[in-house]
PDB file of the backbone (N, CA, C, O) and the ligand in Angstrom, with CONECT records:
HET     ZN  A 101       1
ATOM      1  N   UNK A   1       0.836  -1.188   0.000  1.00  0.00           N
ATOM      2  CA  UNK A   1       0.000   0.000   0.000  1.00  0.00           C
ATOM      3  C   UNK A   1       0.875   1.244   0.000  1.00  0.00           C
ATOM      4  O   UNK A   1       0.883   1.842  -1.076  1.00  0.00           O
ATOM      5  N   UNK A   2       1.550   1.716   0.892  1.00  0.00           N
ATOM      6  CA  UNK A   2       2.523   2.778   1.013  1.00  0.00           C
ATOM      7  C   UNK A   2       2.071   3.883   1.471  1.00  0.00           C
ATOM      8  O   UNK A   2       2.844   4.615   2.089  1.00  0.00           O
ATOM      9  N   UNK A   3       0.503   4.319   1.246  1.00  0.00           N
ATOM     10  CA  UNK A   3       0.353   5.512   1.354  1.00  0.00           C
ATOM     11  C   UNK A   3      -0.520   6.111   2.720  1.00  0.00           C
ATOM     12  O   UNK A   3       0.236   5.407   3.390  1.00  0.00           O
ATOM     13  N   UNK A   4      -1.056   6.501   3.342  1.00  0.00           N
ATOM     14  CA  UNK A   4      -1.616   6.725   4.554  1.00  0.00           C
ATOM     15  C   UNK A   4      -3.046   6.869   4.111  1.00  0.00           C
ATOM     16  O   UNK A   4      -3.430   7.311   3.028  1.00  0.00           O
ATOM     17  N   UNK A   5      -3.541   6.571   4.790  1.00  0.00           N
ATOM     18  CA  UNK A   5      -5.319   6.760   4.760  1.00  0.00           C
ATOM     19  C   UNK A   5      -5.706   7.650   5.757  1.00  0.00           C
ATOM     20  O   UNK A   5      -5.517   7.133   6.858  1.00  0.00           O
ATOM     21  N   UNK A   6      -6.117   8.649   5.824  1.00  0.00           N
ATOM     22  CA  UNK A   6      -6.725   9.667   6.891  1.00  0.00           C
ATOM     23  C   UNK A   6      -8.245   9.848   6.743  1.00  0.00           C
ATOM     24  O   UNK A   6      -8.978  10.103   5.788  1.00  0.00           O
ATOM     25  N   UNK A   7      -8.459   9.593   8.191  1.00  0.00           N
ATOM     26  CA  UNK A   7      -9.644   9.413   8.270  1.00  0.00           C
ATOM     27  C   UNK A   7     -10.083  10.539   9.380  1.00  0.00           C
ATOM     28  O   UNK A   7      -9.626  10.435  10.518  1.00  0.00           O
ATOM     29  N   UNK A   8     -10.959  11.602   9.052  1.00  0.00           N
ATOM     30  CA  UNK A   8     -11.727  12.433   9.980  1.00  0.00           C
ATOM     31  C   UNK A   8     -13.168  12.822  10.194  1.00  0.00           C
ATOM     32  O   UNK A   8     -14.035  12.700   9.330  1.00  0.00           O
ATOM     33  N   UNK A   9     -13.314  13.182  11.106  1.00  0.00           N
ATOM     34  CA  UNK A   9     -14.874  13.552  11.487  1.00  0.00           C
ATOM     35  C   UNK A   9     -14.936  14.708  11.284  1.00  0.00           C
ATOM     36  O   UNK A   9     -14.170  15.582  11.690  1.00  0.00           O
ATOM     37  N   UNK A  10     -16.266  14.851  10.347  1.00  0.00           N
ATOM     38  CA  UNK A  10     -16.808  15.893   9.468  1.00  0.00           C
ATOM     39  C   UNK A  10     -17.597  16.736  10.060  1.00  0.00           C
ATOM     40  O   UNK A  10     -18.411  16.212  10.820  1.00  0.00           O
ATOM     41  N   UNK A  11     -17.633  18.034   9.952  1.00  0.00           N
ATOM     42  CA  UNK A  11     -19.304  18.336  10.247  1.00  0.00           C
ATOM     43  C   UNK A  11     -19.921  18.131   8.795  1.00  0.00           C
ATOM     44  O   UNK A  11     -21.123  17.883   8.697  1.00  0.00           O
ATOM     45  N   UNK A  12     -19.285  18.210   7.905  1.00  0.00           N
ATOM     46  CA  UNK A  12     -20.099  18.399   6.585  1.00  0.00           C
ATOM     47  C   UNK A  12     -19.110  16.948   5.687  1.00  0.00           C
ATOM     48  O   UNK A  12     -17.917  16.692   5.848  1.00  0.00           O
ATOM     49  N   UNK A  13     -19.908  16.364   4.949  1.00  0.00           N
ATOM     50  CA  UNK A  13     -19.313  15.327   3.772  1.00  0.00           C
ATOM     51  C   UNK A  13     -19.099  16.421   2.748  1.00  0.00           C
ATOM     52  O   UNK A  13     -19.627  17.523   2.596  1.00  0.00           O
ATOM     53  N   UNK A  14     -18.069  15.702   2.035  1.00  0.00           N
ATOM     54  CA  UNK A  14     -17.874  16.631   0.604  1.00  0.00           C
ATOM     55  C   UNK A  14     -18.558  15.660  -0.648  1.00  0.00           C
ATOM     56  O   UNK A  14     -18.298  15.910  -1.825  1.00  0.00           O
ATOM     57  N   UNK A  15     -19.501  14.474  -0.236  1.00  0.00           N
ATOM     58  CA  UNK A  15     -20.324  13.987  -1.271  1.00  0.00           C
ATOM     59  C   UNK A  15     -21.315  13.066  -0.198  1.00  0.00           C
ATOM     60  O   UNK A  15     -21.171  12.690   0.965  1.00  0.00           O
ATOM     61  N   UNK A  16     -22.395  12.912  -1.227  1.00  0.00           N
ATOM     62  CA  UNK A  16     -23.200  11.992  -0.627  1.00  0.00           C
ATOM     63  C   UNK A  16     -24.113  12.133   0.601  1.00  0.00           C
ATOM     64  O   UNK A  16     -24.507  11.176   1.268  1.00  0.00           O
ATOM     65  N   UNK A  17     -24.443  13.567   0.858  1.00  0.00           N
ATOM     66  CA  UNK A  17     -25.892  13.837   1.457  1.00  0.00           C
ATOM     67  C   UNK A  17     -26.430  13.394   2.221  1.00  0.00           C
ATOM     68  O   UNK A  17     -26.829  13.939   3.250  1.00  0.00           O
ATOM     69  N   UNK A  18     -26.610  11.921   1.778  1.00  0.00           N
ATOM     70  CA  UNK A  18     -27.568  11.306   2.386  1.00  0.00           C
ATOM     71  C   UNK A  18     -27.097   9.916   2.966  1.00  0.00           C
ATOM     72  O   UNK A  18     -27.717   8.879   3.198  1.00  0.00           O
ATOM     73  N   UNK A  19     -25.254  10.414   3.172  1.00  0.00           N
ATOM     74  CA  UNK A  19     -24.721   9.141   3.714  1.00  0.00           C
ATOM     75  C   UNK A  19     -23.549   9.414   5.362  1.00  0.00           C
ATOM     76  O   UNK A  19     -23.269  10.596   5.559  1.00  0.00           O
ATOM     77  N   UNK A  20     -23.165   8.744   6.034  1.00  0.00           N
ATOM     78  CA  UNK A  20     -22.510   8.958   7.096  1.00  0.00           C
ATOM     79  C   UNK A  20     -21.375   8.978   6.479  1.00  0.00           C
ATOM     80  O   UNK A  20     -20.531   8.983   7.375  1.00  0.00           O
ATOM     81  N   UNK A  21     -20.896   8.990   5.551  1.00  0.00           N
ATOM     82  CA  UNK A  21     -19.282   8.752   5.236  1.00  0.00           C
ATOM     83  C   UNK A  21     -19.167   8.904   4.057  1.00  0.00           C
ATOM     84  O   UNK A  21     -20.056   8.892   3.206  1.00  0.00           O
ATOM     85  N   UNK A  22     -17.962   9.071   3.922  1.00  0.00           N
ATOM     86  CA  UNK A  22     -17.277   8.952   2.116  1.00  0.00           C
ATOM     87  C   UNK A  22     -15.842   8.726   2.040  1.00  0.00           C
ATOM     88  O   UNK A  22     -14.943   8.856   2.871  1.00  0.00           O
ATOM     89  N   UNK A  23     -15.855   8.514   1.353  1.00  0.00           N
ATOM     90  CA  UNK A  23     -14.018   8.026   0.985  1.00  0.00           C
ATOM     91  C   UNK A  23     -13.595   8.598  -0.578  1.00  0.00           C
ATOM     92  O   UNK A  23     -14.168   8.291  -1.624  1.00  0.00           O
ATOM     93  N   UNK A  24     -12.312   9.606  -0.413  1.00  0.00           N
ATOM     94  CA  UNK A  24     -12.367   9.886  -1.013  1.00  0.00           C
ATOM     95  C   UNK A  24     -10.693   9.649  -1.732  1.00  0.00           C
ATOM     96  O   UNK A  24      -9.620  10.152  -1.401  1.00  0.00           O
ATOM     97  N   UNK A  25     -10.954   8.912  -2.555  1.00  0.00           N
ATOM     98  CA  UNK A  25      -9.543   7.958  -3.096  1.00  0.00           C
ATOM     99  C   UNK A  25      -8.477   9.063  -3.246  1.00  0.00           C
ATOM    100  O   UNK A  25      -7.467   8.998  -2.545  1.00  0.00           O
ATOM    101  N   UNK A  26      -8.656  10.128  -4.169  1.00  0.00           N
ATOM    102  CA  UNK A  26      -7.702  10.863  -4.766  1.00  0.00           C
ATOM    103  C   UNK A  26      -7.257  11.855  -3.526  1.00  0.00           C
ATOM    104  O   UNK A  26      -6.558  12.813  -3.859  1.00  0.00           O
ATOM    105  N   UNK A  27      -7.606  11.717  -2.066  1.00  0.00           N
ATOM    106  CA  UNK A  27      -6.937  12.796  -1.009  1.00  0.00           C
ATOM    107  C   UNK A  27      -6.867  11.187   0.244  1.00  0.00           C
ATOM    108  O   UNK A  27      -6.397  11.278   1.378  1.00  0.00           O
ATOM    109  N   UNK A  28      -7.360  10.065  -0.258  1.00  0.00           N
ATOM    110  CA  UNK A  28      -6.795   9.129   0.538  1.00  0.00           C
ATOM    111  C   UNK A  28      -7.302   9.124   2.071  1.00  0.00           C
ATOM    112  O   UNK A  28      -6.772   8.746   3.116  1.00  0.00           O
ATOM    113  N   UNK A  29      -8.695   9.771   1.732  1.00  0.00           N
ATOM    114  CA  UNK A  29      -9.643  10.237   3.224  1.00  0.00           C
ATOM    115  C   UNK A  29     -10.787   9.737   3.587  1.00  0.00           C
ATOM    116  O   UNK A  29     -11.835   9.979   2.989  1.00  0.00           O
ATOM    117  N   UNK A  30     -10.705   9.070   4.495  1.00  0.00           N
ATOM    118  CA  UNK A  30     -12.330   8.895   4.884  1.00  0.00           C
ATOM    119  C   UNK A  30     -12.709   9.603   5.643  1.00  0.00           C
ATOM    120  O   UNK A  30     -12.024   9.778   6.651  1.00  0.00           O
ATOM    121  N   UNK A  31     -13.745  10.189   5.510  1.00  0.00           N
ATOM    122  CA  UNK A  31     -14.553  11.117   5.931  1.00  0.00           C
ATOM    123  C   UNK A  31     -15.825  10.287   6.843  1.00  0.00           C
ATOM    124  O   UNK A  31     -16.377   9.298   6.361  1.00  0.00           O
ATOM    125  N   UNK A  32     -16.110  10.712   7.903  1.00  0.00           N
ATOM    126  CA  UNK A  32     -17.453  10.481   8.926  1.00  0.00           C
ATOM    127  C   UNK A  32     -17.858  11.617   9.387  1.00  0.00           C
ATOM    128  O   UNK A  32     -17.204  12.554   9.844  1.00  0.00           O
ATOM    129  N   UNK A  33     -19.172  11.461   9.218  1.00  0.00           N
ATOM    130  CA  UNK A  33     -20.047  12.754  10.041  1.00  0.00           C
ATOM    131  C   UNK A  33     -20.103  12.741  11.440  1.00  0.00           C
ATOM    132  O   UNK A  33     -20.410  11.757  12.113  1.00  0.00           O
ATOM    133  N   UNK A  34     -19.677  14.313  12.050  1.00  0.00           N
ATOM    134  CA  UNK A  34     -19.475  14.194  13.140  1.00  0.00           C
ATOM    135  C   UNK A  34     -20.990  13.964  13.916  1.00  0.00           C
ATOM    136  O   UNK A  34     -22.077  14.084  13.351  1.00  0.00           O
ATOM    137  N   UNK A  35     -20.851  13.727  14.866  1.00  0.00           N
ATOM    138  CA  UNK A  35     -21.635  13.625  15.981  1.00  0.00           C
ATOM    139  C   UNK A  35     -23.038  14.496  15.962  1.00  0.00           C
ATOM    140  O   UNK A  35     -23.020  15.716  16.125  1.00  0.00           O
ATOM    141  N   UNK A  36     -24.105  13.845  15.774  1.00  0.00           N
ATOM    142  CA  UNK A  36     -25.353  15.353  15.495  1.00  0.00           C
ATOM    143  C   UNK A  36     -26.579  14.461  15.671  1.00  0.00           C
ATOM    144  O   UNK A  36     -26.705  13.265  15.408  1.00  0.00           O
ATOM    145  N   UNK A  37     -27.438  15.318  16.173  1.00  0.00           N
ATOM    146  CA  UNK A  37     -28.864  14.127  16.728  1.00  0.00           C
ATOM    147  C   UNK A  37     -29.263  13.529  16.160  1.00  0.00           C
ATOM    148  O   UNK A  37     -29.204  13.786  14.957  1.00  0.00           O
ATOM    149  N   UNK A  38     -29.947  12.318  16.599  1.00  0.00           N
ATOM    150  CA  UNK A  38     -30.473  11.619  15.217  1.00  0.00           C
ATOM    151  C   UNK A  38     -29.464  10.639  15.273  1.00  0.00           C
ATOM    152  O   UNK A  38     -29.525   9.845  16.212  1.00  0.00           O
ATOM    153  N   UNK A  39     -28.793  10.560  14.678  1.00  0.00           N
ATOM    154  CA  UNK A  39     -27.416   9.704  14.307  1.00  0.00           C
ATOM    155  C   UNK A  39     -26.957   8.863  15.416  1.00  0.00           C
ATOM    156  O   UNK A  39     -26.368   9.442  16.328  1.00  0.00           O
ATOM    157  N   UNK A  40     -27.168   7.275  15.512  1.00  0.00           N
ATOM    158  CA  UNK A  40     -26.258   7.117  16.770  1.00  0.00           C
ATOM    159  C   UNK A  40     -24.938   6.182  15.931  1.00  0.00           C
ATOM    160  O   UNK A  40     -24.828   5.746  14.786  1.00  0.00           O
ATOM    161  N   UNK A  41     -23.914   6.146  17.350  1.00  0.00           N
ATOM    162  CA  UNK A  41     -22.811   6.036  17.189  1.00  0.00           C
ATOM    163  C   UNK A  41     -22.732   4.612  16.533  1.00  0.00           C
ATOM    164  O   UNK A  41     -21.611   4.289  16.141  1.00  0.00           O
ATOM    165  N   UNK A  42     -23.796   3.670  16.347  1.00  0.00           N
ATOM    166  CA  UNK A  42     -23.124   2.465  15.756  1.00  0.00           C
ATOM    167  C   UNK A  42     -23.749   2.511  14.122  1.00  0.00           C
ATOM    168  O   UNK A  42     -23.657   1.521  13.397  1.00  0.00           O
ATOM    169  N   UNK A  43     -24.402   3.822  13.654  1.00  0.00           N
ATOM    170  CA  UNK A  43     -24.594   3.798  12.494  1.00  0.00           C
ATOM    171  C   UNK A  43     -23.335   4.541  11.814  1.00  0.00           C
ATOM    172  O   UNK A  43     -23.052   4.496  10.617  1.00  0.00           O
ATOM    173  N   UNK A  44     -22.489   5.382  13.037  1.00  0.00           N
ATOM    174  CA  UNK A  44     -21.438   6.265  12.144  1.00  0.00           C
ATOM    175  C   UNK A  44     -20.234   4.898  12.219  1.00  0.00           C
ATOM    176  O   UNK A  44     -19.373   4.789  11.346  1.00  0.00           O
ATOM    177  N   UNK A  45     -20.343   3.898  13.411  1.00  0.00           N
ATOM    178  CA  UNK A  45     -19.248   2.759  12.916  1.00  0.00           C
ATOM    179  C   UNK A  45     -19.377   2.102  11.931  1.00  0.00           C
ATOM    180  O   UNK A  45     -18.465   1.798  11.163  1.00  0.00           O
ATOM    181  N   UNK A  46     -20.940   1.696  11.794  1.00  0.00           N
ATOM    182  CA  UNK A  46     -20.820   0.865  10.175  1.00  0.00           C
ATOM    183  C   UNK A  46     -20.828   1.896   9.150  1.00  0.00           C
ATOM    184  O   UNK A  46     -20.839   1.335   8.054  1.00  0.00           O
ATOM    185  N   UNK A  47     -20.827   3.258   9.023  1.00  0.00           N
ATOM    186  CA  UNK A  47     -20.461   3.972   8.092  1.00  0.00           C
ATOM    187  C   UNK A  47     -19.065   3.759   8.356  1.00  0.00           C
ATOM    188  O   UNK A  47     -18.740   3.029   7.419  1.00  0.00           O
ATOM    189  N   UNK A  48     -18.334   3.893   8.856  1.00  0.00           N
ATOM    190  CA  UNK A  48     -16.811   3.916   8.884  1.00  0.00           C
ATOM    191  C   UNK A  48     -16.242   2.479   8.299  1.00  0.00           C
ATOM    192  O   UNK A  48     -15.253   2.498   7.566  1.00  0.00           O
ATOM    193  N   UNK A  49     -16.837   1.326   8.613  1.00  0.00           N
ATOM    194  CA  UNK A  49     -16.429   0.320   8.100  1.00  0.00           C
ATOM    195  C   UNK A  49     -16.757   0.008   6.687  1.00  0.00           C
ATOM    196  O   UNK A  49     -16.147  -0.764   5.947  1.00  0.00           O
ATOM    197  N   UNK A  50     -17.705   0.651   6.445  1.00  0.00           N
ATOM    198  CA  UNK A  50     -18.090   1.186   4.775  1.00  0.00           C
ATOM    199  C   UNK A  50     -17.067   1.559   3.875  1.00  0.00           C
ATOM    200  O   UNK A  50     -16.515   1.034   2.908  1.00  0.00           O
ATOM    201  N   UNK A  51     -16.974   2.756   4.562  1.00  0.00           N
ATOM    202  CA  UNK A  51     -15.810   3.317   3.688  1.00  0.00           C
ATOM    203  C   UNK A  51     -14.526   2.950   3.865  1.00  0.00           C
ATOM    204  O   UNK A  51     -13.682   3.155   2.992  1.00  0.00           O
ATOM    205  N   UNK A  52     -14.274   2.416   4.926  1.00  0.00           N
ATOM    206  CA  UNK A  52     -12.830   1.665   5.255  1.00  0.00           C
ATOM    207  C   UNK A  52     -13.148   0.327   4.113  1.00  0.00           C
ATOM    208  O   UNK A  52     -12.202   0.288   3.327  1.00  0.00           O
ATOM    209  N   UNK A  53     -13.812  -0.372   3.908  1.00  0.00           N
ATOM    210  CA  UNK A  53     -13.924  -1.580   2.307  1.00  0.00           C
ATOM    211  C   UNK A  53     -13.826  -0.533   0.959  1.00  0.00           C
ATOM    212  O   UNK A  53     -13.473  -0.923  -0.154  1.00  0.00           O
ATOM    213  N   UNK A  54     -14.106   0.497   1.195  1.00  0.00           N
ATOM    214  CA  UNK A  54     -14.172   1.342  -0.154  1.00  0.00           C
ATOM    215  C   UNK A  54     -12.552   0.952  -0.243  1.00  0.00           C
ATOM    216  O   UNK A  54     -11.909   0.151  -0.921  1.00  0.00           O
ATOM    217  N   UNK A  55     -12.194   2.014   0.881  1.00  0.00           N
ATOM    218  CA  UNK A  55     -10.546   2.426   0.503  1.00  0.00           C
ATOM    219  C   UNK A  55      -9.674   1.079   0.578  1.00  0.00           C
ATOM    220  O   UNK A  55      -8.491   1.017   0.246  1.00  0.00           O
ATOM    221  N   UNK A  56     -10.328   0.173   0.995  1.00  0.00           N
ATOM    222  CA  UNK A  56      -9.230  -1.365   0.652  1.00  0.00           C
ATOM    223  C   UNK A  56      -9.779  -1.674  -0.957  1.00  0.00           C
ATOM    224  O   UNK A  56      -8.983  -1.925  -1.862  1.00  0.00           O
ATOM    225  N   UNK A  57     -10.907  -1.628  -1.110  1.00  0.00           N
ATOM    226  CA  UNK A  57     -11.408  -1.672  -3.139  1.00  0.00           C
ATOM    227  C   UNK A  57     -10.366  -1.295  -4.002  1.00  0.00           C
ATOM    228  O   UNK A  57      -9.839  -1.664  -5.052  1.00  0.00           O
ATOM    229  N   UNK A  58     -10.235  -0.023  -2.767  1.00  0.00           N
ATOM    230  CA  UNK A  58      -9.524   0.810  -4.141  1.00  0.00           C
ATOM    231  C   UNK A  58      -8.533   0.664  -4.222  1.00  0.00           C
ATOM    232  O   UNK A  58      -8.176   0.425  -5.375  1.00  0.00           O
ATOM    233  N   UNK A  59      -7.658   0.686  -3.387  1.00  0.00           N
ATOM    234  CA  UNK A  59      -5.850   0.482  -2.854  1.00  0.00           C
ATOM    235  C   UNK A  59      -5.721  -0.820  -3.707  1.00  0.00           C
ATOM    236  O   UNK A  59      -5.055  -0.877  -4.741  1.00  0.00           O
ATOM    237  N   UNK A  60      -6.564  -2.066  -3.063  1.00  0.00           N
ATOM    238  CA  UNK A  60      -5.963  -2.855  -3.955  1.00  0.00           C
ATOM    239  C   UNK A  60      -5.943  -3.330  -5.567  1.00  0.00           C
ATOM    240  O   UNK A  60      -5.289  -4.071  -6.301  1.00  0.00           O
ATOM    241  N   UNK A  61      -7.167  -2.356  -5.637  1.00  0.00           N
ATOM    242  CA  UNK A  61      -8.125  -2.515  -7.507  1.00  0.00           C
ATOM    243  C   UNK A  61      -8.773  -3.891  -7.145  1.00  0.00           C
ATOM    244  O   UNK A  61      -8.475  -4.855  -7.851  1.00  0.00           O
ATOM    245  N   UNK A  62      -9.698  -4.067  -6.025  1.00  0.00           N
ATOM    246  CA  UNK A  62     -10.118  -5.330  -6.205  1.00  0.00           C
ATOM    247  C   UNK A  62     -11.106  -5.299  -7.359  1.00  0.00           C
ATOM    248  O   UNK A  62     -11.141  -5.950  -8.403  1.00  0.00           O
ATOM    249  N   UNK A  63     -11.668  -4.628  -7.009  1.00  0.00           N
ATOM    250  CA  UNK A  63     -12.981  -4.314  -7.792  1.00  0.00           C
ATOM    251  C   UNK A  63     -14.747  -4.870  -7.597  1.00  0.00           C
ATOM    252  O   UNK A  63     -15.760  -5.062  -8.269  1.00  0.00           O
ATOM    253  N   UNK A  64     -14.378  -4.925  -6.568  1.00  0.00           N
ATOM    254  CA  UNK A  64     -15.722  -4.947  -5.652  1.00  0.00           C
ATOM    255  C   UNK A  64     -17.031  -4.765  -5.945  1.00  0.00           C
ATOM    256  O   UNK A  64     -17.336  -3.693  -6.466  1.00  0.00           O
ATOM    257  N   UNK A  65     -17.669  -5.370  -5.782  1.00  0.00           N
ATOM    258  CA  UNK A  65     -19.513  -4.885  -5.954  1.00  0.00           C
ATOM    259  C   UNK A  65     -19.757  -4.138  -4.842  1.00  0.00           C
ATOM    260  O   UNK A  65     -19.444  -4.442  -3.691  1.00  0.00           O
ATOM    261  N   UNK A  66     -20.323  -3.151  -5.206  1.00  0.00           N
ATOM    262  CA  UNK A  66     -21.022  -2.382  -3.894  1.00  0.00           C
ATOM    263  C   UNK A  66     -21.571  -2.872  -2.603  1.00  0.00           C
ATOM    264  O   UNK A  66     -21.295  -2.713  -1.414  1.00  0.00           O
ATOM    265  N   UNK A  67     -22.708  -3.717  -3.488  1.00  0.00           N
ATOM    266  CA  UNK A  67     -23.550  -4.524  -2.741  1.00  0.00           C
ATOM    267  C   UNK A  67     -21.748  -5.640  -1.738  1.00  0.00           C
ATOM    268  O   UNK A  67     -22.184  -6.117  -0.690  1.00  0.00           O
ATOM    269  N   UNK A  68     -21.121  -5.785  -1.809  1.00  0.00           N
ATOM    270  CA  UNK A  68     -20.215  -7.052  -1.701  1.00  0.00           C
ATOM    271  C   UNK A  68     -19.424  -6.012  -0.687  1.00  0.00           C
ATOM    272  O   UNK A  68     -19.288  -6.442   0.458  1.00  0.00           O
ATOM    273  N   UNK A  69     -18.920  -4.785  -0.943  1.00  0.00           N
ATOM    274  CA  UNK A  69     -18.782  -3.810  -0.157  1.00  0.00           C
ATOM    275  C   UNK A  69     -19.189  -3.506   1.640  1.00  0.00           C
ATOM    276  O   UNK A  69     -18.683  -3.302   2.743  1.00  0.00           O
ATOM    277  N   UNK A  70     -20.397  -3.652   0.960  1.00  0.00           N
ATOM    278  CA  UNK A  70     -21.354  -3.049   2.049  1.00  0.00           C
ATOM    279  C   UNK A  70     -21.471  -4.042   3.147  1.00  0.00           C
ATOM    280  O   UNK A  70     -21.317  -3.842   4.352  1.00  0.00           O
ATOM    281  N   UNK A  71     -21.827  -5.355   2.413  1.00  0.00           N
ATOM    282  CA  UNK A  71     -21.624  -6.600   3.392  1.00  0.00           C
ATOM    283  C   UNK A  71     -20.393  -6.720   4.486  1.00  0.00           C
ATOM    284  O   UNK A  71     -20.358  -6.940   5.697  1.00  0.00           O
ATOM    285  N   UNK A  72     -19.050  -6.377   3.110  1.00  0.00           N
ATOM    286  CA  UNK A  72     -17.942  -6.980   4.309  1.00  0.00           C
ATOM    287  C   UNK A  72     -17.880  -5.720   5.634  1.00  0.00           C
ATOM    288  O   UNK A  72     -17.609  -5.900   6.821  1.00  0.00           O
ATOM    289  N   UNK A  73     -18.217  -4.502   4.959  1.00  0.00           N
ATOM    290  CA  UNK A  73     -18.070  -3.733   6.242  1.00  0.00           C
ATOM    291  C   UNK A  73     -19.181  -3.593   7.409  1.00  0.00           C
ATOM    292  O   UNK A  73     -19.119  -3.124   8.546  1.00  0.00           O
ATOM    293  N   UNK A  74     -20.505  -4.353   6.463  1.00  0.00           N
ATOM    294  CA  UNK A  74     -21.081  -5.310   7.440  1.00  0.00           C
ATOM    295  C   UNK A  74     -20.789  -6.157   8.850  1.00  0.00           C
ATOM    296  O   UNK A  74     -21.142  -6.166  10.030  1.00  0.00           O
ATOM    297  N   UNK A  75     -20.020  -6.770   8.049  1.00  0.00           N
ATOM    298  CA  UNK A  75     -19.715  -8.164   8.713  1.00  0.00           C
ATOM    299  C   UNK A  75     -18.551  -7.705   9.727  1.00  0.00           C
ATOM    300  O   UNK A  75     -18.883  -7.652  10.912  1.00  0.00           O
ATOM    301  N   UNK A  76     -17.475  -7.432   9.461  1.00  0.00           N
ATOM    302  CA  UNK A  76     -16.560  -6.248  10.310  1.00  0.00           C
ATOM    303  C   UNK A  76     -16.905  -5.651  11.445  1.00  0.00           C
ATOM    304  O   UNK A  76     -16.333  -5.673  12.535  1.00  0.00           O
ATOM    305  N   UNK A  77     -17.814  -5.150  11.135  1.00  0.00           N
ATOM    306  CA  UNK A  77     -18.889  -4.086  12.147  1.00  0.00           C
ATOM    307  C   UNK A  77     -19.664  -4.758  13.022  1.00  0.00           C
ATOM    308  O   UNK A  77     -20.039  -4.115  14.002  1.00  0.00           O
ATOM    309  N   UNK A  78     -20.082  -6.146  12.904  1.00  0.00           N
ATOM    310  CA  UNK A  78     -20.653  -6.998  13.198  1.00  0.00           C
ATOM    311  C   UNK A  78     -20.149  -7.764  14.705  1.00  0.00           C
ATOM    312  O   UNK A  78     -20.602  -7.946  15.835  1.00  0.00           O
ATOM    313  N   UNK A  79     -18.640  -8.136  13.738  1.00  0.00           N
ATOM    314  CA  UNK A  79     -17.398  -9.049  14.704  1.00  0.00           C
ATOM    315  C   UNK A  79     -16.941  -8.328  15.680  1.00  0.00           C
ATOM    316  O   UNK A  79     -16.686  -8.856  16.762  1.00  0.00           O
ATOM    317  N   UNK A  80     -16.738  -6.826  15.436  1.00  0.00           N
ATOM    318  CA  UNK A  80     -16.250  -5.935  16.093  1.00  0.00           C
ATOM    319  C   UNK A  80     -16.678  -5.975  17.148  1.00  0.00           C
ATOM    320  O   UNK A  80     -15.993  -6.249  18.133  1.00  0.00           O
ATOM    321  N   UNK A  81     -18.373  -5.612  17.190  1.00  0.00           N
ATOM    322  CA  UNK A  81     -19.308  -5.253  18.357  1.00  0.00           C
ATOM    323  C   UNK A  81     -19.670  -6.492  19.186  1.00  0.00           C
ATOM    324  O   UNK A  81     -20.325  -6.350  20.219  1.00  0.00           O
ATOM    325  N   UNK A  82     -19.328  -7.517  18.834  1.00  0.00           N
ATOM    326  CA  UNK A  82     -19.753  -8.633  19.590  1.00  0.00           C
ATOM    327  C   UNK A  82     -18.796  -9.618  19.781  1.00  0.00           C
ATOM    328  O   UNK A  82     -18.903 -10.831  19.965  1.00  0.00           O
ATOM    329  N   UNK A  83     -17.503  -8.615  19.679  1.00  0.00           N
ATOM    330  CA  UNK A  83     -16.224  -9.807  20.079  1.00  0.00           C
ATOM    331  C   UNK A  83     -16.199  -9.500  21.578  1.00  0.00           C
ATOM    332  O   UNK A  83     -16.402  -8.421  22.134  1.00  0.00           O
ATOM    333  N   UNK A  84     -15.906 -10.693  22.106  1.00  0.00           N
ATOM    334  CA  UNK A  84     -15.371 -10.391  23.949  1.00  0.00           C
ATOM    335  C   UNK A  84     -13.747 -10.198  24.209  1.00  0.00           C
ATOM    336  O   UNK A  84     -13.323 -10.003  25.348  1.00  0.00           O
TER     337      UNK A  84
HETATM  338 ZN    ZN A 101     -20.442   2.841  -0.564  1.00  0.00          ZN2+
END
């Protein structure tokens, strides 16, 4: 890989409106919305694990289905919260 991935909490996304996160390949950033009502904290983790499968898609050129995406940072998010 080589390159750093930075990841910060947003007040504002620079795409996607209507999503907790974005990743944005060409500045190597994932982006999460910060903290704001409404929102609880395990929808901004599986947004984060979202876009954390984006930026492994992309780094490695897997070439991923969205749908296939969404699952693994699913599943991640999943193991995470219910490991002891
Ligand atoms: Zn996505």
């Amino acid at each position: 890989m080589g390159n750093d991935i930075t990841v910060k909490r947003v007040a504002h996304l620079t795409s996607d409106a209507n999503a907790y996160g974005n990743w944005d390949e060409s500045s190597l950033e994932i982006q999460i919305q910060s903290e704001k009502e409404g929102v609880s904290q395990d929808n901004l983790l599986r947004a984060f694990w979202h876009e954390a499968m984006h930026s492994v898609d992309d780094t490695l050129s897997l070439g991923l289905k969205h749908k296939d995406i969404d699952r693994i940072g699913q599943a991640i998010h999943q193991i995470l919260k219910t490991k002891r």
